[in-house]
Structure formats: C-alpha cells, structure tokens
C-alpha positions in Angstrom: -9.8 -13.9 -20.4 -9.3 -17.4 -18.9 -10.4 -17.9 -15.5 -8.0 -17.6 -12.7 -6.9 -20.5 -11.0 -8.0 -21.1 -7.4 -7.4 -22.6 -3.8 -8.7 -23.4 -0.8 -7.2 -21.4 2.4 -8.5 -22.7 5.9 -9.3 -19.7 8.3 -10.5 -19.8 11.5 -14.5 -19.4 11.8 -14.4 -15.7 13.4 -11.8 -14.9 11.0 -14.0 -16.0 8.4 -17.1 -14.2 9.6 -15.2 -11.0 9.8 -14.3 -11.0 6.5 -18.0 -11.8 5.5 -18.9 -8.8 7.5 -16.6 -6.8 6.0 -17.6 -7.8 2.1 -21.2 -6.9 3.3 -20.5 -3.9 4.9 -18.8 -2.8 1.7 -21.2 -4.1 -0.3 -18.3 -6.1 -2.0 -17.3 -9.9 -2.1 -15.0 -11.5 0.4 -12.6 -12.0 -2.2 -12.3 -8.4 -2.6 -12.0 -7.8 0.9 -9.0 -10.5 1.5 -7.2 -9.4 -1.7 -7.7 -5.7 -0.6 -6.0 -6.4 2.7 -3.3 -8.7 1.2 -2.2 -5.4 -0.9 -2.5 -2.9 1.8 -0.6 -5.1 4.2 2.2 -5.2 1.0 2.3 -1.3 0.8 2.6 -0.6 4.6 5.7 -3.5 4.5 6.8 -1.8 1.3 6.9 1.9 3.1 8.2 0.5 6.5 11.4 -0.7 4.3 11.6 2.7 2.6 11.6 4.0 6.4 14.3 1.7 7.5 16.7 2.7 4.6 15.7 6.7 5.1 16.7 6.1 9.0 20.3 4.9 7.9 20.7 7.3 5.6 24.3 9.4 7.0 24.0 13.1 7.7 25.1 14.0 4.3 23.0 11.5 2.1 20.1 12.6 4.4 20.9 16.2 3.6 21.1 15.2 -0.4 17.5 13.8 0.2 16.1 16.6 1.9 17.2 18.9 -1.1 16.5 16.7 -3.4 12.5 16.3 -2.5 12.5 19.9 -1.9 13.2 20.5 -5.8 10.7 17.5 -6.4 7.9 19.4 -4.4 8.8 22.8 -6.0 8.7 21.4 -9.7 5.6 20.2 -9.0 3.7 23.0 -7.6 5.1 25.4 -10.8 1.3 25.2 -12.3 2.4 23.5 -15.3 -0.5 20.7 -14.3 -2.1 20.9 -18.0 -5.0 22.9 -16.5 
C-alpha cells in the first residue's frame, strides 16, 4: 500500500504539547490522537443532526418512531443471537 500523502498543520505550542501528552499517555502516536479526535468530533456532529431532525419530528411521525424502535429493540432481544 502506497504511502499516504501528507501536510503540515500549524497549531499552537500548548495545543501541540497536549496532544503529545495525550499520544504518551495512550501510549500511541500524536497522529493517532488527532485523527481519533477528528472522528469523534464527526460522530458527536453526526448524532447532534440526528437529534435536531428527531426534535422536529410532528406528533404522529414521532409516535411512528417510537413504535418503530420499539419492534427494533424487541426483534433483537428474541435470542436468535447465533449463540
């Protein structure tokens, strides 16, 4: 596998430290660390939109939801897990 490409990104010295202390900490690099926060900081944008469009939801569609995840949640507790 080729190499991936690569950039410099200015960061503030305490910034930068932080993240060093984090890597160490971890015992990981500060790569890791950065890329690891970029994603989490994606997910918890991600689920703040599924939030927003939950909390606009009318009465009824909410309702439909509600049901809906209720049959989710009892399909999947029915013990057909493959165990």
């Amino acid at each position: 596998m080729a190499p991936s490409q690569t950039t410099t990104l200015r960061v503030p010295i305490e910034l930068r430290d932080e993240i060093s202390r984090l890597a160490k900490q971890r015992g990981t690099t500060m790569l890791t660390v950065v890329t690891d926060a970029v994603h989490r900081l994606g997910r918890e944008e991600w689920w703040m939109s599924v939030r927003g469009a939950l909390d606009e939801l009318h009465d009824a569609e909410a309702a439909s939801y509600r049901a809906e995840s209720r049959r989710l949640e009892s399909a999947a507790a029915d013990g057909l897990d493959g165990r």
